[in-house]
C-alpha positions in Angstrom: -7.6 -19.6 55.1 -7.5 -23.0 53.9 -5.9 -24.3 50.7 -8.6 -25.0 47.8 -8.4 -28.9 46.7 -5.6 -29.8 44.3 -8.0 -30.6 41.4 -9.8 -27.5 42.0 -6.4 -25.5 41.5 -5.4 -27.4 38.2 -9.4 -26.7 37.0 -9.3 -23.1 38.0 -5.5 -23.6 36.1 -6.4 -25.2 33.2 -9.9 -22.8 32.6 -7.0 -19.8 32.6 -5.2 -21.0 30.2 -7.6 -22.1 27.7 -7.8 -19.9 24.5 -8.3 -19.5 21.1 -5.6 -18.9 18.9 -6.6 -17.9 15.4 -3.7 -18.2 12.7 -2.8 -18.5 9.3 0.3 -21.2 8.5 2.1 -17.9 7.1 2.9 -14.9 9.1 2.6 -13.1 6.0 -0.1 -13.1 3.1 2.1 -12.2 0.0 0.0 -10.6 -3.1 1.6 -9.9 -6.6 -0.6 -8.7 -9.0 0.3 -7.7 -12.7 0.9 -4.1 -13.6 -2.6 -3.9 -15.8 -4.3 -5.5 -12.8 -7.2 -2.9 -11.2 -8.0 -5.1 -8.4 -6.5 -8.1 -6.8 -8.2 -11.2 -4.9 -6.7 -14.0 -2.5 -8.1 -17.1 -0.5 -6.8 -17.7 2.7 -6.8 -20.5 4.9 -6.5 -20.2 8.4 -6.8 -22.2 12.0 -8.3 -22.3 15.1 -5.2 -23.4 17.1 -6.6 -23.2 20.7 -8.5 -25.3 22.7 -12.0 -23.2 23.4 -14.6 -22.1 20.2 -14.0 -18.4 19.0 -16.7 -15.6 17.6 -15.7 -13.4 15.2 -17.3 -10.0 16.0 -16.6 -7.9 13.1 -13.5 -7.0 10.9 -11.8 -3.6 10.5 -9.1 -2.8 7.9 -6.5 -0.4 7.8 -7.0 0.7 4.8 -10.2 1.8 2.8 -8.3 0.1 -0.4 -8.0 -3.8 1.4 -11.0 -5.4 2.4 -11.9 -9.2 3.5 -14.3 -11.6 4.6 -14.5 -15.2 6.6 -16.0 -17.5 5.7 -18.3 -17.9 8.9 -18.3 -16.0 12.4 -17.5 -19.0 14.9 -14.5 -22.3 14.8 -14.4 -24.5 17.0 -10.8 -25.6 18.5 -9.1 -27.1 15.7 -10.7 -26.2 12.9 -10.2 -24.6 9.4 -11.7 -21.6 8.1 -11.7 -19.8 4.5 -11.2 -16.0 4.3 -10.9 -13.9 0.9 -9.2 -10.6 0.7 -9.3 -7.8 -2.1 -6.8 -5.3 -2.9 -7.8 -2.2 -4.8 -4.7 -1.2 -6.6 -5.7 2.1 -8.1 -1.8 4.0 -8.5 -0.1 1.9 -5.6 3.0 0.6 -7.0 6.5 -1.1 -5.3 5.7 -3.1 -1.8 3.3 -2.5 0.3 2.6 -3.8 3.6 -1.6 -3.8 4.8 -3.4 -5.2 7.6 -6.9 -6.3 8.5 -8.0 -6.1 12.2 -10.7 -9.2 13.3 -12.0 -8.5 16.4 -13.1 -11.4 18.5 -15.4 -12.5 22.0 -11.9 -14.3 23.2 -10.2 -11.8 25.7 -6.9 -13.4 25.3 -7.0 -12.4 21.9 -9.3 -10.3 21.2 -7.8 -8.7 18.1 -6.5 -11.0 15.5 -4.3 -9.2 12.8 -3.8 -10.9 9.2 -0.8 -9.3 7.6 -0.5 -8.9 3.8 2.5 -7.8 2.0 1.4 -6.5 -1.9 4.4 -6.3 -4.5 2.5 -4.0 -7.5 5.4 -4.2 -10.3 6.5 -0.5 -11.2 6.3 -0.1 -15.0 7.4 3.6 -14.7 9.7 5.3 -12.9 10.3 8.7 -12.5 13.2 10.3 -10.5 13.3 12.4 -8.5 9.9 12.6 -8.4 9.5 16.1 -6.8 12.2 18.9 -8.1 12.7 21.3 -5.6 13.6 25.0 -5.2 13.8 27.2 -2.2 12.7 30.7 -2.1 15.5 32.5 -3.5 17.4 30.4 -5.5 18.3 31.1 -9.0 16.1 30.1 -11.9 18.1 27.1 -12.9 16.1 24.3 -14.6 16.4 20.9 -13.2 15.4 17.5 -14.6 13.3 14.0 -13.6 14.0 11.0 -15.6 11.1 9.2 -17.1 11.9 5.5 -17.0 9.7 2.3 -18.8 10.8 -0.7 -16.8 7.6 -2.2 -18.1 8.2 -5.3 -21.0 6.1 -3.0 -23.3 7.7 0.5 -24.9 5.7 3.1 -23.9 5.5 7.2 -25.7 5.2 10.4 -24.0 2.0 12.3 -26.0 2.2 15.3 -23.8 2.9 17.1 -21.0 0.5 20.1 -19.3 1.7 22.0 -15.7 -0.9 22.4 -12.7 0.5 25.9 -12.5 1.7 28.5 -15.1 4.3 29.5 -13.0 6.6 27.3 -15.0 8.4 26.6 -17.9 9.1 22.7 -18.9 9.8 21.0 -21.3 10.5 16.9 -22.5 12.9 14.5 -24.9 13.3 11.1 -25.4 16.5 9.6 -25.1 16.2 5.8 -25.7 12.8 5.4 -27.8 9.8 3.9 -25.9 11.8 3.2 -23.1 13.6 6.8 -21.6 12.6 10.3 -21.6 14.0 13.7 -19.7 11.8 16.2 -18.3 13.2 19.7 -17.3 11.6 22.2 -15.4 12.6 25.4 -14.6 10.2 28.2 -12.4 9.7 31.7 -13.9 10.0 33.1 -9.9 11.6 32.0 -7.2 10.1 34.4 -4.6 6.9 32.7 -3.5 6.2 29.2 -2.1 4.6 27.2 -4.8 3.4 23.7 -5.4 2.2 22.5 -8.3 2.2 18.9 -10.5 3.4 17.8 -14.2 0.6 15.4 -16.2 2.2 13.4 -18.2 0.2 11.8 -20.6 1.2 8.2 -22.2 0.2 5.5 -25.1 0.2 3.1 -22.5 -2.4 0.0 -23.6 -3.0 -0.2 -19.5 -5.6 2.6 -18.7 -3.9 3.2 -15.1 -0.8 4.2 -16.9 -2.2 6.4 -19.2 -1.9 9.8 -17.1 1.6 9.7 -14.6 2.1 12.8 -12.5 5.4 14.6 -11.3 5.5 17.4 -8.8 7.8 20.9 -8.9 7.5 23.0 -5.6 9.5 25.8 -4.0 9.5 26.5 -0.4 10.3 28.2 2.4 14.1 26.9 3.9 13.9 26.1 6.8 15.9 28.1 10.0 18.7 27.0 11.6 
């Protein structure tokens, strides 16, 4: 077989290694919204750091609560496009890392991911979250602690139980600011699951109504 022609080889080289390279300058998207915040919305810039034109063919996300949108559907090598993103908060708090998926007609990339990492301030915090019995155990009460990290004191109005199974009850400790809530089950003999509402005089709607959970299971074998 004969050898092809050396500028045949570097074409045939240089058509393999052309590609598109979508990117954004930051590997990560950072979003911090404030606590009374329902949605949040960023602009985003990005580049087309290859040497060949790229389609956009559609754009997936991970989660039904992140959605986005580019600012056209092909960039040319080189060039600079515009996406927005919108975060729907609803009781997310803490970090949270999401990702949206843009599928492309470049098979050397044909799925670009644009990470975003959304930091929702915690204005309550209750801990443990979940108290937990297993079948069995004594009726001993336990307690969560109802924290308000938030700049603004914030009142317990009531509590009501998912489940009557229980008995509970709440006190404040540091006004506005730190409350104890004990629970205690009436039976220890069948699995149960069931959730504290906890209402508030919170100004933000979202932290009107806070939930806490009780449960008793099954232990598990050894």
């Amino acid at each position: 077989m004969k050898a092809l022609p050396t500028f045949l080889c570097l074409s045939a080289l240089m058509l393999s290694s052309a590609c598109a390279d979508l990117a954004t300058d930051a590997a990560i998207i950072e979003l911090k919204p404030k606590p009374e915040d329902e949605t949040v919305t960023t602009d985003f810039v990005f580049h087309n750091k290859g040497d060949k034109p790229v389609k956009v063919l559609k754009i997936d996300s991970a989660c039904s609560c992140l959605s986005a949108s580019l600012d056209k559907a092909v960039y040319q090598p080189g060039e600079k496009g515009v996406g927005k993103a919108e975060f729907k908060l609803s009781s997310f708090t803490g970090r949270h890392e999401k990702s949206v998926h843009v599928q492309t007609d470049d098979p050397q990339q044909s799925e670009w991911v644009i990470t975003f990492m959304i930091e929702i301030p915690e204005i309550v915090k209750i801990e443990p979250k979940t108290l937990q019995w297993w079948i069995g155990d004594p009726l001993e009460a336990k307690t969560s602690k109802v924290t308000i990290t938030g700049a603004d004191p914030m009142k317990i109005l009531n509590i009501t139980s998912t489940r009557e199974q229980v008995e509970f009850s709440w006190k404040e400790i540091t006004p506005g600011k730190e409350y104890e809530v004990t629970v205690k089950p009436r039976s220890t003999a069948e699995v149960m699951l069931g959730a504290l509402k906890i209402e508030t005089d919170s100004k933000i709607p979202k932290y009107q109504r806070q939930l806490s959970f009780f449960s008793v299971y099954r232990k598990p074998s050894t």
